[in-house]
N, C-alpha and C positions, 0 to 999 in steps of 0.2 A: 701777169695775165697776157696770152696770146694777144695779139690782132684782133683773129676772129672772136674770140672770148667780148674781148672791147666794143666789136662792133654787135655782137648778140646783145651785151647789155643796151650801148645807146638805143638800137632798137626797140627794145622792152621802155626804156623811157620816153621817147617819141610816144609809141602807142598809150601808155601810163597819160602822157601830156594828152595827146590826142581827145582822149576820152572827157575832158575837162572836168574832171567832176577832183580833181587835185586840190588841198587845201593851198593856200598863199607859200605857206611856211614851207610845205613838203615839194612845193612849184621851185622855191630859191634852191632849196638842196638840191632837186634832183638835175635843175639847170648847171648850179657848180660842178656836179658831177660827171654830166655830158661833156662841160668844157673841160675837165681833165681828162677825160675818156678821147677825146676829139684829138686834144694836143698829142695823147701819146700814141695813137692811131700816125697822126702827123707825122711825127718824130718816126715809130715803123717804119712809113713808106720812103720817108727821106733814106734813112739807111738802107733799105733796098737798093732803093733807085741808083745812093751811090755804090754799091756791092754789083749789080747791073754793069755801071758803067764803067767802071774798074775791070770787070771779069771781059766787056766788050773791046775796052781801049788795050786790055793787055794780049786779046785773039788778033786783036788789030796790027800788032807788033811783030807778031812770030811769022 
């Protein structure tokens, strides 16, 4: 799943939450869900950021 794919979903769950009308049981999954969806959003930007830095510190060089 893209980034953006991940962040479309968390979205759709927030507003899902939002709405409160979510049973308990369907509240816990879609929460476990977000926390995966979150992490690996995480993880994304980490690697970016060091791909960024790497491509910056090696302009830096030349």
């Amino acid at each position: 799943m893209t980034y953006e794919e991940s962040i479309q979903k968390l979205e759709s769950i927030v507003l899902q939450m939002e709405q409160g009308e979510m049973p308990i049981d369907a509240l816990a999954n879609r929460l476990a869900e977000a926390n995966k969806l979150i992490a690996e959003c995480r993880s994304k930007l980490l690697l970016a950021d060091q791909e960024v830095q790497e491509t910056l510190n090696a302009n830096e060089t030349k």
